[in-house]
C-alpha positions in Angstrom: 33.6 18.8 37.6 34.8 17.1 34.2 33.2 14.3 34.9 29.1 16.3 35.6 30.1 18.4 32.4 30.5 14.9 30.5 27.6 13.7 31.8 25.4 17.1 31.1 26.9 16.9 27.4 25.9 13.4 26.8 22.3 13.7 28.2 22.1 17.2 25.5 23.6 14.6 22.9 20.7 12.2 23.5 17.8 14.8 23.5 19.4 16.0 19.6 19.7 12.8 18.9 16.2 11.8 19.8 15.1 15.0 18.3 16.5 14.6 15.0 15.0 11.2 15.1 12.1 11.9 15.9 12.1 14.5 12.9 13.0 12.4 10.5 10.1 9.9 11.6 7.9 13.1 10.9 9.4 13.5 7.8 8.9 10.1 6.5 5.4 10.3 7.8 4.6 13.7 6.0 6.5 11.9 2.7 4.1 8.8 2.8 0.8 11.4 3.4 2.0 13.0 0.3 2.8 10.2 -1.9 -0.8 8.0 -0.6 -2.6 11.4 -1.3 -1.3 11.5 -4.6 -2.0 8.3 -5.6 -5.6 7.8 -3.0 -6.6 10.6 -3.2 -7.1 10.9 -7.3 -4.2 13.2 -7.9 -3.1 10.7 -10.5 -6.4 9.5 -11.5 -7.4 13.1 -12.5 -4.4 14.4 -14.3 -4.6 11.7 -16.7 -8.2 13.2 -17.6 -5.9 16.2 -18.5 -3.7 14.4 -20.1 -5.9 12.9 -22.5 -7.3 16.2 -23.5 -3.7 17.8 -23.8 -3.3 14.7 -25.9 -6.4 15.9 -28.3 -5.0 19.3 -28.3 -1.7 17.8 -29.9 -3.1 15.9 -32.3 -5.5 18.4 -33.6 -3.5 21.1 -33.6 -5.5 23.1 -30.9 -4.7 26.0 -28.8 -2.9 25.2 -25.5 -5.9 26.2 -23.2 -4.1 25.6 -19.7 -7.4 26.8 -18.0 -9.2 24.0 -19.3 -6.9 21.7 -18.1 -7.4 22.6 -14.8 -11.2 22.6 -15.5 -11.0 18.9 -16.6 -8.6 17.9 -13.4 -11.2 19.5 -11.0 -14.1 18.5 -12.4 -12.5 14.4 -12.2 -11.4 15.6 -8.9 -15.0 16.3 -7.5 -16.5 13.2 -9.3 -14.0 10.4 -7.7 -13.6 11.8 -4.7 -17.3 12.5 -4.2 -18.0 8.6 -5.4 -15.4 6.9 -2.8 -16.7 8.8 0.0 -19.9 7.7 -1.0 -18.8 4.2 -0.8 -16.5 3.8 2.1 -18.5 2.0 4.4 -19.0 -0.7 1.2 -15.4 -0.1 0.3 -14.0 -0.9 4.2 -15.4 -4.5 3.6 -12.2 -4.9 1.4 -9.4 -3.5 3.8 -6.9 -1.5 1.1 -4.2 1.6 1.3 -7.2 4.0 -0.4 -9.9 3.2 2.3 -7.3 3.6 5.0 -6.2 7.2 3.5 -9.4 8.6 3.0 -10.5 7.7 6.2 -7.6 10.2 7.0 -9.7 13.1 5.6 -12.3 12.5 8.7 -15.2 15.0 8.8 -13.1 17.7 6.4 -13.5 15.3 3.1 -17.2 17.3 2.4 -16.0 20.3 2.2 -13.2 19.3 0.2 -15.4 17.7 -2.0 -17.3 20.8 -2.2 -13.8 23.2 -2.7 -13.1 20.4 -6.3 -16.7 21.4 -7.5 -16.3 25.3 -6.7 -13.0 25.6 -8.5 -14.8 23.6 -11.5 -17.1 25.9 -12.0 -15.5 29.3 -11.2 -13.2 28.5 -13.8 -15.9 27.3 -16.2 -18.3 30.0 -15.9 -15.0 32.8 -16.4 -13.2 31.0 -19.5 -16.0 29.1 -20.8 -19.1 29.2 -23.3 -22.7 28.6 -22.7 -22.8 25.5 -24.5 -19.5 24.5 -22.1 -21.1 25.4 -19.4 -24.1 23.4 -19.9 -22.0 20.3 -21.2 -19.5 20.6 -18.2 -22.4 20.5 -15.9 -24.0 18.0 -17.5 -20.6 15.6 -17.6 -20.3 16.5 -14.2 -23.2 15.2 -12.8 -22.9 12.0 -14.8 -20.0 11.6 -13.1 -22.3 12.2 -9.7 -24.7 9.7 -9.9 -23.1 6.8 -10.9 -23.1 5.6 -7.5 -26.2 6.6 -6.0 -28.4 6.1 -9.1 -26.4 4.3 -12.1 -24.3 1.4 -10.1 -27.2 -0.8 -9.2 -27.5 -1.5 -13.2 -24.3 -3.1 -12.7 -26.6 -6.1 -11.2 -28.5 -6.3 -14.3 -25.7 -5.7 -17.5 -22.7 -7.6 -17.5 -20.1 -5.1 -18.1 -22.1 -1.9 -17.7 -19.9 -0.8 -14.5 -16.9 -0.8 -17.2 -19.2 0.5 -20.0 -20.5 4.0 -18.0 -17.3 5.0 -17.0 -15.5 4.5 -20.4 -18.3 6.4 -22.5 -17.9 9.4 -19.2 -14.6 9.6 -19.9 -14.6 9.1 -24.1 -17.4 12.5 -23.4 -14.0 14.5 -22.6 -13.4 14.7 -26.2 -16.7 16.1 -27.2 -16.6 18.4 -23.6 -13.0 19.6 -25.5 -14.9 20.1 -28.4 -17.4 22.0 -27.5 -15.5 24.5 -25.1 -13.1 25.4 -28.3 -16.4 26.1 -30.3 -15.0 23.8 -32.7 -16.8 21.7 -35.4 -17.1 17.8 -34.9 -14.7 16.1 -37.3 -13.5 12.3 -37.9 -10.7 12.8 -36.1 -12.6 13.8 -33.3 -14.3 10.4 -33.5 -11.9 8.2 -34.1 -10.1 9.7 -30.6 -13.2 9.4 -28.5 -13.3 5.6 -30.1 -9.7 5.4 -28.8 -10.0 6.8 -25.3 -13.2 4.9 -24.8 -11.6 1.8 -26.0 -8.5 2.1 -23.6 -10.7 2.9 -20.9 -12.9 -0.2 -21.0 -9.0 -2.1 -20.8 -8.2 -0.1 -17.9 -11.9 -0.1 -15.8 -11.8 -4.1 -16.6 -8.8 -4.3 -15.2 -9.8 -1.9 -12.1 -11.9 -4.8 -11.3 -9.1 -7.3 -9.6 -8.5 -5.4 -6.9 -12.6 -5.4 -6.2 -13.5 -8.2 -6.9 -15.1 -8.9 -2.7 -16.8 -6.1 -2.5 -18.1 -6.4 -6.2 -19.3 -9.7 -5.3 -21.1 -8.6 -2.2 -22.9 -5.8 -3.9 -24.0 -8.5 -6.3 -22.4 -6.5 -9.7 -21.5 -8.3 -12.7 -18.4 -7.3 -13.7 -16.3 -9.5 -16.3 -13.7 -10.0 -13.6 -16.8 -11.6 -11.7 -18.6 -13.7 -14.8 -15.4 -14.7 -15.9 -14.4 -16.3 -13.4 -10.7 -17.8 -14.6 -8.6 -15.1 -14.6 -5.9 -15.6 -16.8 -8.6 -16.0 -19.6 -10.2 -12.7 -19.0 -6.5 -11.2 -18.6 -6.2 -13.0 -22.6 -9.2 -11.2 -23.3 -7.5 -7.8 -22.3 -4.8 -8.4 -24.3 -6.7 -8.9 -27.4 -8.6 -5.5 -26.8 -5.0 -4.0 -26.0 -4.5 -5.1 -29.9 -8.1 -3.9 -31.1 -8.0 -0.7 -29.2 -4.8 0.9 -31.8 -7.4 0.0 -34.7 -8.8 3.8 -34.7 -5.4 5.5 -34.7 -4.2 3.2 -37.4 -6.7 3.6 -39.8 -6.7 7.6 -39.0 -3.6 7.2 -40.0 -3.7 5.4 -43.0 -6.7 7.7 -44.4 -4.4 11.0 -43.4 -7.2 11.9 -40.7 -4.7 11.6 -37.8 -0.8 13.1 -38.5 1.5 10.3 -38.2 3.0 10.5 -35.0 0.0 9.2 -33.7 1.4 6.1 -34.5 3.9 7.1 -31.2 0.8 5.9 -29.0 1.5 2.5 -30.6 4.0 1.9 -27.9 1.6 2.4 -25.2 0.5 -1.5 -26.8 3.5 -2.9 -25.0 2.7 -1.1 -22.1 -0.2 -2.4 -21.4 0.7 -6.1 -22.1 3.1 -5.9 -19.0 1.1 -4.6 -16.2 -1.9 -7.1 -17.8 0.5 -9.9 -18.2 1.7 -9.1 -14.5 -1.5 -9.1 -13.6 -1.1 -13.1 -13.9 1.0 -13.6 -11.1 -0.3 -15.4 -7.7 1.9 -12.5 -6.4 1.8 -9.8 -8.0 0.3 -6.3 -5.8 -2.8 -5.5 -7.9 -3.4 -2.2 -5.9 0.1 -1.0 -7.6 -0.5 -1.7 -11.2 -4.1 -0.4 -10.8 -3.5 2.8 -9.2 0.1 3.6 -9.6 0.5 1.7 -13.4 -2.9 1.4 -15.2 -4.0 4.5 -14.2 -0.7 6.2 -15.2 -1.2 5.3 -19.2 -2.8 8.2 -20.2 0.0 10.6 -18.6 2.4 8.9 -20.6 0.0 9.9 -24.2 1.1 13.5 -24.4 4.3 12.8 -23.7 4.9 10.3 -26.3 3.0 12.6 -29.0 5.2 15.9 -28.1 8.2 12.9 -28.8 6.5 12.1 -32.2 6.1 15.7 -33.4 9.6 17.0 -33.0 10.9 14.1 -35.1 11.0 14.1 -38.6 8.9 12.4 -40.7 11.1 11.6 -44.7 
């Protein structure tokens, strides 16, 4: 009898244990999900659009509009996702942890799609003005047709791929602008100079990681005319340099306040994941989605750091 009862409790032992494993497998398979849709599925991407124009807020001493945060997140939201969907087919040429994630999304990524441009606009059309709602819509469908309509031009301009998106993205600044009804000042200027300059660094750089399928769609992108890459990589850095120029002389001309001068250390930032960048080794999809595209979350904080020290 002792001996069936052992045998019973061992054989309950093993289903809990396989059980528990086989939870813990689930759990590490939800975890991954979570942590590739963040990253794949422009979670990341899109909150450092808010966090450049929580940065602006900061350092003009605007209003903390959290609505218009979220306007700004959904709105990048809709725009990347809706331009990687268009191009996974093109995209699966170049086998990557973003192509094998979205295929994830199967027949529902659409309708999500959809869901990003809905929220955009519902909170647009409650919170903001007509002049917003026309420059939102108009920023948004920029954003739209870059690859159906605007890409191809990529075979023609060297550059222009990087070029489009950092002027898209430098238009946040006037989009803030304009949904605070607020006048257009140097210091507005000299930010949208700054963002679009840090954004030409970043798209550049964007290009490593596509540089096959670049080359099969025929685009000319400086990753693809210059062809050695550590001297386009020393080209990067020198526009890391270049690319403080508007904060400093905002600065020096009292236009900006002076903990601007915070975002300085974002200049040794970028030299390491560019200088990384070098390496015969070195996993290119990381620094470009995980560390390149995380600068601009790092802006705000850096500036709330700035502004609670004191300055003589």
């Amino acid at each position: 009898m002792k001996r069936w009862g052992s045998i019973a409790y061992l054989n309950v032992n093993k289903t809990v244990d396989y059980s528990f494993r086989g939870l813990v497998v689930k759990l590490e398979e939800v975890k991954k999900f979570i942590c590739n849709e963040f990253i794949y599925g422009h979670h990341w991407c899109s909150l450092n659009a808010s966090a450049i124009v929580f940065s602006m807020m900061l350092l003009l001493g605007m209003a903390i509009r959290w609505e218009f945060l979220f306007i700004v997140y959904f709105g990048t939201q809709c725009i990347y996702n809706y331009n990687h969907y268009r191009e996974l087919d093109v995209d699966a040429a170049t086998p990557s942890p973003r192509v094998a994630h979205l295929h994830k999304y199967g027949t529902m990524y659409p309708s999500l799609i959809k869901l990003y441009g809905v929220l955009f606009f519902l909170l647009l059309f409650l919170y903001g003005n007509i002049a917003s709602i026309l420059f939102g819509s108009f920023l948004l469908s920029l954003g739209l047709i870059y690859t159906s309509n605007v890409k191809s031009m990529s075979k023609h301009i060297i550059g222009f791929k990087s070029l489009y998106t950092s002027i898209s993205w430098g238009l946040l600044i006037l989009f803030t602008m304009i949904y605070f009804s607020s006048p257009l000042t140097m210091a507005m200027f000299l930010f949208f100079l700054f963002v679009f300059l840090r954004m030409m660094i970043i798209t550049t750089f964007y290009d490593i990681k596509d540089l096959q399928s670049d080359q099969e769609a025929g685009l000319l992108t400086l990753p693809m005319v210059f062809k050695h890459k550590s001297g386009w990589l020393n080209i990067l850095h020198v526009l890391n340099v270049l690319s403080f120029t508007p904060v400093i002389v905002g600065v020096i001309f009292d236009i900006l306040p002076l903990y601007s001068l915070f975002l300085l250390l974002i200049l040794l930032y970028g030299f390491v994941y560019i200088q990384k960048a070098k390496g015969d080794t070195a996993d290119i999809n990381f620094l470009s989605y995980v560390i390149a595209d995380g600068e601009y979350n790092i802006w705000p904080i850096l500036l709330l750091l700035g502004a609670f020290i004191p300055f003589g």
